[in-house]
C-alpha positions, 0 to 999 in steps of 0.5 A: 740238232733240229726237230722231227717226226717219228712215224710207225707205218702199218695203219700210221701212214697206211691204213693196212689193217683189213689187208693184214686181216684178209691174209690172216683169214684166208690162212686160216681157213685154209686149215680149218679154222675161222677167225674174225677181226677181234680175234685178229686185234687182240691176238696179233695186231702189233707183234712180231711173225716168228713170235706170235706164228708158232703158237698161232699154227703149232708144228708148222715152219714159222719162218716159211708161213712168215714169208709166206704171209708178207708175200700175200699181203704186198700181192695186196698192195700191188694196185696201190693205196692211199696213204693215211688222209692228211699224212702228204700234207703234214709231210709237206709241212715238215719239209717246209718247216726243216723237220727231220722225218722217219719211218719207225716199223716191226715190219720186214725191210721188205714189206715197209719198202713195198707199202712206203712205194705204194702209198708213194711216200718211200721218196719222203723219208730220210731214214728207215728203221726196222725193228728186227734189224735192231737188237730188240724191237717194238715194244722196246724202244730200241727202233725210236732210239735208233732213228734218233740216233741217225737224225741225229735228234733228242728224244724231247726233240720228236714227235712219235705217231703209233696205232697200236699199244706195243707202238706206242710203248716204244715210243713213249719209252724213247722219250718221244711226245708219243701221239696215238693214231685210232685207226685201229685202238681207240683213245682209252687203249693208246692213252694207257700205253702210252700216248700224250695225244690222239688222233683220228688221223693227220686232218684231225684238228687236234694235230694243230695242239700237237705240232704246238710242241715245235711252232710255239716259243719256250717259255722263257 
């Protein structure tokens, strides 16, 4: 069934937390009100818009400011970003290696579209699956089984990278080897959701011990 990697988008191939941040401040301070980036991790980072909007701006459209939002965040992609150091690499290595890759994201079809070409990566993934076009998304594991699903792959067969705790819920849930990405939580967080392993990104050494689940021999 071969082997492969399983990998969220927002801050886990691109580093687009201070994007979302500047979105959510400027919104705010357009009613008024002030937030800071920790009010922007503990009450929003990881969930769903039409979840979390309603009580984030009581009364108002939560599907118009939804739309409203992401339209704002890829006019902040428009110039182009890095994709996440060492992520163009290890996507080489999987190529090389018959790795089967995925992209995993809460995100809307249209925003991961917009980020996977502005990170120009949207060439390298054979599979796409969003967690609002399955029946439950992230922090159930119903986008990972999906993916598995269409690569035709076990749960023990895949690695799974996250930065953000409901992420790493799902992933662990699917049976994946659930690997946490700090770029936004650090070890303690990730591990108690779930992560096997974390990394500073994909040019951490530590990558080598993790990969070890696909290049090392079974013991017999």
């Amino acid at each position: 069934m071969g082997k492969a990697l399983l990998f969220d988008l927002d801050g886990t191939l691109l580093h687009s937390d201070p994007l979302h941040v500047q979105v959510f401040m400027e919104m705010f301070e357009e009613r008024g009100r002030t937030i800071d980036e920790a009010f922007y991790y503990e009450k929003i980072h990881g969930t769903h818009n039409l979840e979390t909007f309603p009580h984030l701006f009581p009364g108002e459209d939560a599907v118009a400011l939804s739309d409203q939002k992401e339209a704002r965040f890829r006019e902040r992609l428009d110039d182009g970003h890095p994709p996440m150091p060492g992520a163009v690499a290890l996507l080489d290595r999987a190529a090389a290696s018959g790795w089967k890759v995925a992209v995993v994201t809460n995100a809307p079809r249209v925003n991961a579209e917009h980020m996977l070409s502005a990170i120009g990566l949207k060439a390298r993934f054979e599979v796409l699956v969003i967690g609002d076009e399955c029946a439950r998304g992230k922090p159930a594991p119903d986008p990972y089984l999906e993916a598995m699903k269409q690569l035709d792959v076990a749960p023990g067969d895949c690695i799974a990278f996250e930065d953000s705790p409901s992420g790493m819920m799902a992933g662990a849930a699917s049976g994946a080897y659930a690997v946490g990405i700090r770029s936004s939580a650090d070890d303690a967080t990730l591990r108690a959701a779930g992560a096997a392993a974390t990394l500073e990104d994909y040019t951490d050494p530590a990558l080598e011990d993790v990969l070890k689940r696909f290049t090392e021999e079974p013991a017999q």
